[in-house]
ChimeraX commands (.cxc) that place a marker at each C-alpha (Angstrom):
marker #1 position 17.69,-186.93,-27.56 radius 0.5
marker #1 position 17.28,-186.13,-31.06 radius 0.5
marker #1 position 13.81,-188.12,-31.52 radius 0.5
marker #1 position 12.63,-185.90,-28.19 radius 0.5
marker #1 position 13.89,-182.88,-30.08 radius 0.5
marker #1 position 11.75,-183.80,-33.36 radius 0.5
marker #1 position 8.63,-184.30,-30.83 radius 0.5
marker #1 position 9.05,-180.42,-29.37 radius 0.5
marker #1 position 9.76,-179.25,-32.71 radius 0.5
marker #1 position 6.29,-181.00,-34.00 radius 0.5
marker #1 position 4.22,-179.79,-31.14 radius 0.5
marker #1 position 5.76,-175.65,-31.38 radius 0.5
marker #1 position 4.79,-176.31,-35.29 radius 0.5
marker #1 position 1.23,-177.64,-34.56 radius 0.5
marker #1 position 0.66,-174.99,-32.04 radius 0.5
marker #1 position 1.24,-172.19,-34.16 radius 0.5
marker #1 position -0.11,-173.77,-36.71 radius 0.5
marker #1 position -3.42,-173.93,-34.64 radius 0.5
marker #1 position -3.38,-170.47,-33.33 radius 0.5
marker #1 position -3.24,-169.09,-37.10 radius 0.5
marker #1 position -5.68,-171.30,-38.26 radius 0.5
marker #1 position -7.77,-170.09,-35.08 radius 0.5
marker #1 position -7.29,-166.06,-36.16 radius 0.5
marker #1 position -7.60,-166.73,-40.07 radius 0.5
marker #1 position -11.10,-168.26,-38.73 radius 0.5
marker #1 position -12.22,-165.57,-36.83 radius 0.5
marker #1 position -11.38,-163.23,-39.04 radius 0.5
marker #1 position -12.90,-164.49,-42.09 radius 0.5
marker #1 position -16.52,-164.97,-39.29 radius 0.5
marker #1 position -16.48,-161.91,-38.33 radius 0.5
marker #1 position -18.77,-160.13,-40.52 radius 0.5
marker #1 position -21.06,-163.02,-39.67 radius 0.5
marker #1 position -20.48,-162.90,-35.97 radius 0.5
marker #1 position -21.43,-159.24,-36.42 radius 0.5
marker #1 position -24.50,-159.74,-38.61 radius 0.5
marker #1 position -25.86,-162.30,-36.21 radius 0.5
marker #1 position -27.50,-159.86,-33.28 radius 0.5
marker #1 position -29.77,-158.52,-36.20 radius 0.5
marker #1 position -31.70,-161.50,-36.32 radius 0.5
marker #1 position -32.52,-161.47,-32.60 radius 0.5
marker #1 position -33.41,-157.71,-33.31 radius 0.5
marker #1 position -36.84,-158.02,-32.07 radius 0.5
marker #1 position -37.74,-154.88,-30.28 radius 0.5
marker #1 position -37.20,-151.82,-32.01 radius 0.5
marker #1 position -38.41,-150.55,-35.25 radius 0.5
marker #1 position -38.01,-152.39,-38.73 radius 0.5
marker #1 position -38.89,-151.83,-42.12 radius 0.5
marker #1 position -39.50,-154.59,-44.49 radius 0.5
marker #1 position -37.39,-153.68,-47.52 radius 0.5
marker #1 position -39.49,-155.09,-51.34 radius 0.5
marker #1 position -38.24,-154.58,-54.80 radius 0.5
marker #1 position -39.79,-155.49,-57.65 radius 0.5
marker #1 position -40.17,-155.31,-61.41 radius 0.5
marker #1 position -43.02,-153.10,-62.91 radius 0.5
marker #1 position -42.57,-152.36,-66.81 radius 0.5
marker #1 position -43.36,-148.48,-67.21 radius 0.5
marker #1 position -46.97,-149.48,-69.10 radius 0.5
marker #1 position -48.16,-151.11,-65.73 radius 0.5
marker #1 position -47.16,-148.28,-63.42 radius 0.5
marker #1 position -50.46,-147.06,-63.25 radius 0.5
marker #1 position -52.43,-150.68,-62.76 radius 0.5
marker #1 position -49.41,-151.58,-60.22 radius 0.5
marker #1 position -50.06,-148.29,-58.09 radius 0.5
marker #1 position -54.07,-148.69,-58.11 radius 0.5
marker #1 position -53.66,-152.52,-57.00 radius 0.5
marker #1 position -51.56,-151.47,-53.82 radius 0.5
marker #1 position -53.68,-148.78,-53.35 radius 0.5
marker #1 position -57.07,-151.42,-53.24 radius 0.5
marker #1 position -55.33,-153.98,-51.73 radius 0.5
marker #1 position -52.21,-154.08,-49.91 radius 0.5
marker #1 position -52.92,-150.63,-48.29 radius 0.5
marker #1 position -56.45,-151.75,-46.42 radius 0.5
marker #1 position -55.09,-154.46,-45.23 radius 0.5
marker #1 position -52.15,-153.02,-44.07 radius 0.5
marker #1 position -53.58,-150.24,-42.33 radius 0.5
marker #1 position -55.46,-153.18,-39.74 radius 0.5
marker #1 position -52.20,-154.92,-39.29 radius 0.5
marker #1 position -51.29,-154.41,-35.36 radius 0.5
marker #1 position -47.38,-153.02,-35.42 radius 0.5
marker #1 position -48.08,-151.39,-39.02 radius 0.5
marker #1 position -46.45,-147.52,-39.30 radius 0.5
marker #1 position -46.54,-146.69,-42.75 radius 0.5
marker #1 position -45.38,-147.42,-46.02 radius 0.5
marker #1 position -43.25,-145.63,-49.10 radius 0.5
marker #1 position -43.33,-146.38,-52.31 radius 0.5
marker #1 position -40.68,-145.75,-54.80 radius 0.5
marker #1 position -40.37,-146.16,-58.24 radius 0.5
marker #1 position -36.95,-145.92,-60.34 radius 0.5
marker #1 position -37.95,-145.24,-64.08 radius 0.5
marker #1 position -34.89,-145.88,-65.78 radius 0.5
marker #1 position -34.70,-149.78,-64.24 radius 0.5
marker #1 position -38.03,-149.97,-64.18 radius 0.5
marker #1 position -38.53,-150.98,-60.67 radius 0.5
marker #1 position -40.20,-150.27,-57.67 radius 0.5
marker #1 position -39.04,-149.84,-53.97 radius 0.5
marker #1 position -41.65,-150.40,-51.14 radius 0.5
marker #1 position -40.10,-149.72,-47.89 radius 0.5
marker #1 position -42.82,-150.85,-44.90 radius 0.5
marker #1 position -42.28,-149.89,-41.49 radius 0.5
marker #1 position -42.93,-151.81,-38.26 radius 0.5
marker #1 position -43.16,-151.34,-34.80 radius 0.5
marker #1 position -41.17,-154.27,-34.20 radius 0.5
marker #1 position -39.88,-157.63,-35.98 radius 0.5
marker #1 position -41.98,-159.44,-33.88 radius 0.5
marker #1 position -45.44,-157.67,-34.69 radius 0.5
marker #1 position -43.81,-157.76,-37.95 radius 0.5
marker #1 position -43.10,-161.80,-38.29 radius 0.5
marker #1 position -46.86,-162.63,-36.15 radius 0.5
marker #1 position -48.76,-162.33,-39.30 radius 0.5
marker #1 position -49.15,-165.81,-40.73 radius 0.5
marker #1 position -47.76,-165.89,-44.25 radius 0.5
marker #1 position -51.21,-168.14,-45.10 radius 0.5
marker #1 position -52.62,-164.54,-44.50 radius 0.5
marker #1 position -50.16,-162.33,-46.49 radius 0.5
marker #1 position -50.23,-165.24,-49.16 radius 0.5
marker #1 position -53.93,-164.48,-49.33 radius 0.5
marker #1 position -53.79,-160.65,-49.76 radius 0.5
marker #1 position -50.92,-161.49,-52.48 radius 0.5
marker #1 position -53.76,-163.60,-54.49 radius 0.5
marker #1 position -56.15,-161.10,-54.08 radius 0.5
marker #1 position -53.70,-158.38,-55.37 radius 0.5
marker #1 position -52.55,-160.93,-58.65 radius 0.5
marker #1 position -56.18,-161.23,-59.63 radius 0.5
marker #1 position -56.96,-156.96,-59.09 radius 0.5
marker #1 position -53.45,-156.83,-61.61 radius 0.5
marker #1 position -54.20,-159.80,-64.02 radius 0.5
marker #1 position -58.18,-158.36,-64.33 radius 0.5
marker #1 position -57.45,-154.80,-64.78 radius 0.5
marker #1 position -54.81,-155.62,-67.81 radius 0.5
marker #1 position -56.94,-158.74,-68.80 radius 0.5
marker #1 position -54.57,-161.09,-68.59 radius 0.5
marker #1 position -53.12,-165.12,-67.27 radius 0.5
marker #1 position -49.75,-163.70,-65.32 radius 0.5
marker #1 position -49.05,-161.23,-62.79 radius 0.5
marker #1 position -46.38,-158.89,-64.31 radius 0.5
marker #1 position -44.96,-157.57,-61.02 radius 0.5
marker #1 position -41.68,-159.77,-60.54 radius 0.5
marker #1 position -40.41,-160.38,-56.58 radius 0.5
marker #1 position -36.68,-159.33,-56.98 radius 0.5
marker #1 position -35.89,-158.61,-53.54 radius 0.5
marker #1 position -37.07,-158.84,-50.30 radius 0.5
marker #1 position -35.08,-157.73,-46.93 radius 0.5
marker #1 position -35.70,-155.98,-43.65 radius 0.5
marker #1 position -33.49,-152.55,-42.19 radius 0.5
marker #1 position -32.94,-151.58,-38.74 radius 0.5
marker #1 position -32.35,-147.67,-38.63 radius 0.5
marker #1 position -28.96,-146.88,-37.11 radius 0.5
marker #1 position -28.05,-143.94,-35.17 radius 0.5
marker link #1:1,2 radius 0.2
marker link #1:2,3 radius 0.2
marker link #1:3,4 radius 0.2
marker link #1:4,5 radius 0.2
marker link #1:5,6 radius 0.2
marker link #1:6,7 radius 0.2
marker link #1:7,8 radius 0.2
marker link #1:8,9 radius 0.2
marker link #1:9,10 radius 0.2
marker link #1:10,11 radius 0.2
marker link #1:11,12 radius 0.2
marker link #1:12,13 radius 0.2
marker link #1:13,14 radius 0.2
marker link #1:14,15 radius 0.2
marker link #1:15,16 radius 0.2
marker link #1:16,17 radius 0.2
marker link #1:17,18 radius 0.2
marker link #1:18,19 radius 0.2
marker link #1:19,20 radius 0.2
marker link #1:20,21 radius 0.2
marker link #1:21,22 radius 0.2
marker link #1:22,23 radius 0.2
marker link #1:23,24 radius 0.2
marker link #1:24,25 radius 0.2
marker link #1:25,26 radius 0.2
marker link #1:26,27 radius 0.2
marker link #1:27,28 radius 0.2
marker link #1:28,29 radius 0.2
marker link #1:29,30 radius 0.2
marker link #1:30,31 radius 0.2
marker link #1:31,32 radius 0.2
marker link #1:32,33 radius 0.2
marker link #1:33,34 radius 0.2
marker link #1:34,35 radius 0.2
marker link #1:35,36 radius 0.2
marker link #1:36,37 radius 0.2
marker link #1:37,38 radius 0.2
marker link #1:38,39 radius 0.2
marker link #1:39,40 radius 0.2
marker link #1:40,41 radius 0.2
marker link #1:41,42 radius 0.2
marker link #1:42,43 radius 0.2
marker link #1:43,44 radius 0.2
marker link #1:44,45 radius 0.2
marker link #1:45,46 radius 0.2
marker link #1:46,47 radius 0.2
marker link #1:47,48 radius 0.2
marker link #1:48,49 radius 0.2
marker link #1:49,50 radius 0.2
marker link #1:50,51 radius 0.2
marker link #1:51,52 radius 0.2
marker link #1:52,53 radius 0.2
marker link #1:53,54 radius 0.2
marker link #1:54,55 radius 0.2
marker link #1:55,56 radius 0.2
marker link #1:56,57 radius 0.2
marker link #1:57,58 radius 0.2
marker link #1:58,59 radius 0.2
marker link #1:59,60 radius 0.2
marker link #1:60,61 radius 0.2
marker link #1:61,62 radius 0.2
marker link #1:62,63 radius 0.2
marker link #1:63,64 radius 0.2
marker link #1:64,65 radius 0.2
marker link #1:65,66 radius 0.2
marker link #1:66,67 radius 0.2
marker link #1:67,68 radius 0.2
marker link #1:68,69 radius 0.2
marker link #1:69,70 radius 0.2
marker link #1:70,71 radius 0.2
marker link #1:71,72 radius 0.2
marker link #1:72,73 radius 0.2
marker link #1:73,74 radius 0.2
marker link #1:74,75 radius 0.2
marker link #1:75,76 radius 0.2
marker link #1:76,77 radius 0.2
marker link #1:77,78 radius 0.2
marker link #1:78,79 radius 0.2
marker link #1:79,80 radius 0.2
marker link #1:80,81 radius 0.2
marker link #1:81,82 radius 0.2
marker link #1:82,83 radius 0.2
marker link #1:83,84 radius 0.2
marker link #1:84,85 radius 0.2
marker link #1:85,86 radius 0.2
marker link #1:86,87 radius 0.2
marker link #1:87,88 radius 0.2
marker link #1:88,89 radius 0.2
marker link #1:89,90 radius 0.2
marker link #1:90,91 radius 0.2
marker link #1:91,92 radius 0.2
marker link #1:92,93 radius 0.2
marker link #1:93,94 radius 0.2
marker link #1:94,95 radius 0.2
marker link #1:95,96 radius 0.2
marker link #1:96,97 radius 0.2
marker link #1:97,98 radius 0.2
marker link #1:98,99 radius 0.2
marker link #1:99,100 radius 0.2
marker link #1:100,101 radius 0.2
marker link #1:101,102 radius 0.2
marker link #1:102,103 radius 0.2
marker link #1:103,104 radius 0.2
marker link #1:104,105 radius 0.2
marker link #1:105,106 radius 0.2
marker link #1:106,107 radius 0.2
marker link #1:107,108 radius 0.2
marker link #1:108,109 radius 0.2
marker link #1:109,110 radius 0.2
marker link #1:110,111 radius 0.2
marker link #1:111,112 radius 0.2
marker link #1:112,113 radius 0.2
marker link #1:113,114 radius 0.2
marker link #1:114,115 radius 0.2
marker link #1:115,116 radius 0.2
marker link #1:116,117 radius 0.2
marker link #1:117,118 radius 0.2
marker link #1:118,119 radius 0.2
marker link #1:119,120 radius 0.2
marker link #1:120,121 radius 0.2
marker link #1:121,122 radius 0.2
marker link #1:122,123 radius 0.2
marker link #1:123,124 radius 0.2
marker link #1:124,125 radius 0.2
marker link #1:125,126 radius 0.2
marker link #1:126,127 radius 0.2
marker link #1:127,128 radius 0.2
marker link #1:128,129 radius 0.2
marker link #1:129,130 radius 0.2
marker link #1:130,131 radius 0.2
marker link #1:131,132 radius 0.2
marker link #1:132,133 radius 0.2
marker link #1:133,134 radius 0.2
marker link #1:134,135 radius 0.2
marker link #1:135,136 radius 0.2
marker link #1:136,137 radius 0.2
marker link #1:137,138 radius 0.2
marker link #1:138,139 radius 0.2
marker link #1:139,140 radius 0.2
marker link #1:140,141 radius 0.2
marker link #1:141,142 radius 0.2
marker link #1:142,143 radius 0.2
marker link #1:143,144 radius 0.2
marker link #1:144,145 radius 0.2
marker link #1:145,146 radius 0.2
marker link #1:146,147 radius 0.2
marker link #1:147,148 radius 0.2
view
């Protein structure tokens, strides 16, 4: 009687022991469960979210080489809606927020393309300051979905 006792007693432990284990989970998931939907966001309109680092003395050069080269090509780019472009003078760095139909016009381009255009604007940068290295450092790069 007493070893069928320790048995029940076992099994009502492991139960609960289960079901808290099973909410501590979810819990702890559940900014990830939440997060997940936005990568099957493929429908509505996105913006591709791109910091970087431009030093103050290569504003100018920066501006001129998106202005030759990454806004052309843009402007062809089926899905393409317009661009901003910030820049924060105290960190000295730059916010380019492009907007997009849709992730998936967005994600068709083949990076072997934007890789290209990203060449093209290193060498417009590295020959108008006569120089070996791009200066522009990738810090960031996201997507939003508008809400609301």
């Amino acid at each position: 009687m007493k070893i069928k006792f320790n048995v029940q007693e076992k099994i009502k432990n492991l139960s609960f022991l289960f079901i808290f284990l099973f909410i501590f989970l979810f819990q702890i998931n559940s900014p990830i469960l939440n997060a997940l939907p936005m990568d099957t966001y493929q429908s509505g309109p996105v913006t591709e979210e791109l910091r970087l680092k431009i030093p103050s003395e290569f504003k100018k050069v920066w501006l001129q080489a998106e202005k030759e080269v990454w806004e052309p090509w843009l402007s062809i780019q089926d899905g393409f809606l317009g661009r901003q472009i910030f820049w924060d003078k105290e960190k000295e760095e730059a916010l380019i927020l492009v907007n997009w139909e849709n992730k998936k016009l967005w994600k068709s381009i083949s990076m072997n393309e934007v890789n290209e255009v990203q060449e093209k604007f290193e060498e417009n940068v590295k020959t108008s300051l006569n120089t070996n290295v791009n200066p522009f450092e990738l810090i960031y790069e996201g997507e939003l979905v508008k809400q609301g």
